[in-house]
C-alpha positions in Angstrom: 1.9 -13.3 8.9 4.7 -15.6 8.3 4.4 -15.4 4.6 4.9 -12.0 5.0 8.1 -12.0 7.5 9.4 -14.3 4.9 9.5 -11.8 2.2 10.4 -9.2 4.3 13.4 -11.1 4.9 14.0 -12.0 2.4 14.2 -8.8 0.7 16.4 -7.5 3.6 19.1 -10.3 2.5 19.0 -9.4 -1.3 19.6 -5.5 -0.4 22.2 -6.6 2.2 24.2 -9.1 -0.3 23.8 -7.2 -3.7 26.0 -4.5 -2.8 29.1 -7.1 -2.7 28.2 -7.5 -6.9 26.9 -4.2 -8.7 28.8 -1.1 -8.9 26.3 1.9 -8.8 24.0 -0.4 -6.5 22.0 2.0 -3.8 19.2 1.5 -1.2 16.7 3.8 0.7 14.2 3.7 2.6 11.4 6.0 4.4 7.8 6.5 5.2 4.8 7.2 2.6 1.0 7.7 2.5 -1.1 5.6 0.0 -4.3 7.3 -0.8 -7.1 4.8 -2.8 -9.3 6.5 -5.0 -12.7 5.0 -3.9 -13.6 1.7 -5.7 -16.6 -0.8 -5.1 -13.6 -3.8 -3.7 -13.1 -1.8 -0.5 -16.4 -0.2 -0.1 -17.9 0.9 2.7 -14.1 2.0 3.9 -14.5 5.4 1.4 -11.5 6.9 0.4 -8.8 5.0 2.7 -5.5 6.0 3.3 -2.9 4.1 4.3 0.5 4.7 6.2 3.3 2.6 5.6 7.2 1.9 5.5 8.9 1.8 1.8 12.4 0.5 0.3 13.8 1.1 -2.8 16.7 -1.3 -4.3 18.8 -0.6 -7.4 21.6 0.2 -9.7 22.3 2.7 -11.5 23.3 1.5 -15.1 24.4 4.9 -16.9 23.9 8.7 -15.3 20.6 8.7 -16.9 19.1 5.4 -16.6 18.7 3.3 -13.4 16.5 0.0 -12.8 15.0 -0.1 -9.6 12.8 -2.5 -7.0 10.7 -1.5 -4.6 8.8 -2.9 -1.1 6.3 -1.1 0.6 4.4 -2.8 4.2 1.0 -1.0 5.6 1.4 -0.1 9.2 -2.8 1.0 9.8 -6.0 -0.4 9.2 -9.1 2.1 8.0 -12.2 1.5 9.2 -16.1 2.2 8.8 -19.0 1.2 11.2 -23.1 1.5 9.9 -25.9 0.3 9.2 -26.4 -2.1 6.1 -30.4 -2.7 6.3 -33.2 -2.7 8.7 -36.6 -4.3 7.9 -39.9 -4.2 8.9 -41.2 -7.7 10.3 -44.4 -6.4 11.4 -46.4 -8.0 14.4 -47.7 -6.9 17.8 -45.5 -5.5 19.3 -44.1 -4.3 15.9 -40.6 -5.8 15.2 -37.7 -4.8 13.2 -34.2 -6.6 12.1 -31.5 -4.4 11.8 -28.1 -5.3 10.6 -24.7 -3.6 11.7 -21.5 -4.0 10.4 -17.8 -3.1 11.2 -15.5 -3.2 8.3 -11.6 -3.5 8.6 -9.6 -3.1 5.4 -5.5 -2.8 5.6 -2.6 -2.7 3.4 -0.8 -5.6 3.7 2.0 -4.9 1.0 3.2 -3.4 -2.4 6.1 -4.5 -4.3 7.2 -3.4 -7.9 9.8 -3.3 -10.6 10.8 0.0 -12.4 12.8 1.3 -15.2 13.8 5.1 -13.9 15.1 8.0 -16.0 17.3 10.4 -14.6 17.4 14.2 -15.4 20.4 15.7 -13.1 19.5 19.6 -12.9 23.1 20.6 -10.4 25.7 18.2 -9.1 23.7 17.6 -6.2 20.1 17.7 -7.6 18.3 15.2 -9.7 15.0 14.6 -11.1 13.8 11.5 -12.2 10.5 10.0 -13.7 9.9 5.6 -13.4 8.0 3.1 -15.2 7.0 0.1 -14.0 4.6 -3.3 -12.8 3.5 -3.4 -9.5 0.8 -5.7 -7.5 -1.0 -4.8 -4.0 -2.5 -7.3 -1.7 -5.2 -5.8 0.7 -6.9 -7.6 3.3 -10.6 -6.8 4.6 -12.5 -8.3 7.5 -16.5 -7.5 7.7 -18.3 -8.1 11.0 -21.9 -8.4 10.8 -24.0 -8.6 13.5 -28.3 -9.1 13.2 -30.8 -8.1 15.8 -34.7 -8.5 16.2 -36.0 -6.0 18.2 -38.8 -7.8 20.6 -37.6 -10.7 20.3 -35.4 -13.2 22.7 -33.4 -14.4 20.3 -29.8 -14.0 20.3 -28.3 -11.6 17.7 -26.5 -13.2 15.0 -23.1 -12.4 13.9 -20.3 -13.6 11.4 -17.5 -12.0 9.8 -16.6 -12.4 6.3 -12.7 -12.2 4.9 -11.1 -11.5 2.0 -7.4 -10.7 0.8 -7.2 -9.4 -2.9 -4.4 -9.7 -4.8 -4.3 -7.1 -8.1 -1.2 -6.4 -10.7 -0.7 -3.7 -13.0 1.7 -0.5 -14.1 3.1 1.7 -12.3 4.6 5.2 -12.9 5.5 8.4 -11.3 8.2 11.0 -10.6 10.3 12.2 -7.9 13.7 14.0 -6.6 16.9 13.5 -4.8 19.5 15.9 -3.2 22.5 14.4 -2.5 23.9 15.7 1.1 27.2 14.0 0.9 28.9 11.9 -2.1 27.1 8.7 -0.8 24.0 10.0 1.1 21.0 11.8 -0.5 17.2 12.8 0.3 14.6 11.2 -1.9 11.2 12.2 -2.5 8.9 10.8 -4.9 4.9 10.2 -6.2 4.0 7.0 -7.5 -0.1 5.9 -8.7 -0.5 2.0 -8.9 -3.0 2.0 -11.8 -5.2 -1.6 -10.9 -8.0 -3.2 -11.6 -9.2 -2.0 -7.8 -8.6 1.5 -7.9 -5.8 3.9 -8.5 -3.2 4.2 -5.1 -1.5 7.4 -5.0 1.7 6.7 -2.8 4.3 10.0 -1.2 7.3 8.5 0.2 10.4 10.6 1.6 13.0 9.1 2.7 17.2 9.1 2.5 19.1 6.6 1.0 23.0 5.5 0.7 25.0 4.8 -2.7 27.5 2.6 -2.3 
């Protein structure tokens, strides 16, 4: 947790100060949705979807070419309760062993780098496609807990964690409509293409140029 309020600050301080040294520099911000197309690292959570809160930082070099940053923070966990195994032990009275678990995976963040090409359609709209390397840590917690029916043993239980770490590119496309000379709407669709899956992300948001 304080590794990640570091960076979050971090990155607050850069958007805050860079302003003072780049013409063209702007800054948004809003909410998106990362979907995961299923993949074995976050198994049994099937198909998770994660909301979360999203910045973009960056300048815009010419009218059709900008470079960009971007800082995403998961706000939910996903979760998924069963069964893993239950076994026969035989004896009189029979007995079984049956194993439960409770599975916690979250988003803990996404940041990336993007080159973005610009495509103004009126003076107010503009469409825009990016290319770019991201990497996504998630963090998973499995509780397991193992029972013996007729039996007066306690049940045993663990937990097992892990935080994964993956790189890789990152491309998508997206809009703005500029309400005023300095503030616009921004909507965009971005897929994370790593070794753990592929994360679709929708973010809308507003943003200032300044």
């Amino acid at each position: 947790m304080q590794i990640r309020t570091t960076m979050i600050l971090l990155g607050a301080s850069f958007m805050l100060a860079t302003p003072a040294i780049a013409d063209g520099f702007y800054v948004d911000g809003g909410i998106s949705l990362i979907a995961v197309d299923g993949d074995d690292l976050i198994d049994p959570v099937i198909d998770p979807q994660f909301e979360s809160l999203g910045a973009h930082f960056g300048v815009d070099v010419s009218k059709h070419f900008s470079v960009e940053g971007e800082a995403i923070i998961g706000l939910n966990s996903e979760y998924a309760i069963g069964r893993a195994s239950t076994i026969d032990l035989g004896g009189d009275p029979a007995q079984f062993r049956w194993t439960d678990f409770t599975t916690e995976s979250s988003l803990n963040y996404v940041v990336g780098a993007y080159a973005r090409g610009n495509f103004p359609v009126t003076t107010k709209l503009n469409v825009f496609g990016r290319l770019g390397y991201a990497q996504v840590e998630l963090d998973q917690n499995t509780r397991v807990r193992s029972t013996v029916s007729n039996s007066d043993d306690e049940p045993v239980a663990y937990s097992v964690s892990n935080i994964s770490v993956e790189r890789g590119p990152a491309f998508g496309a997206g809009v703005t409509y500029d309400l005023t000379d300095k503030i616009y709407v921004r909507g965009d669709l971005t897929r994370y293409d790593i070794d753990f899956g592929e994360f679709d992300n929708l973010m809308i948001g507003a943003g200032i140029r300044f």
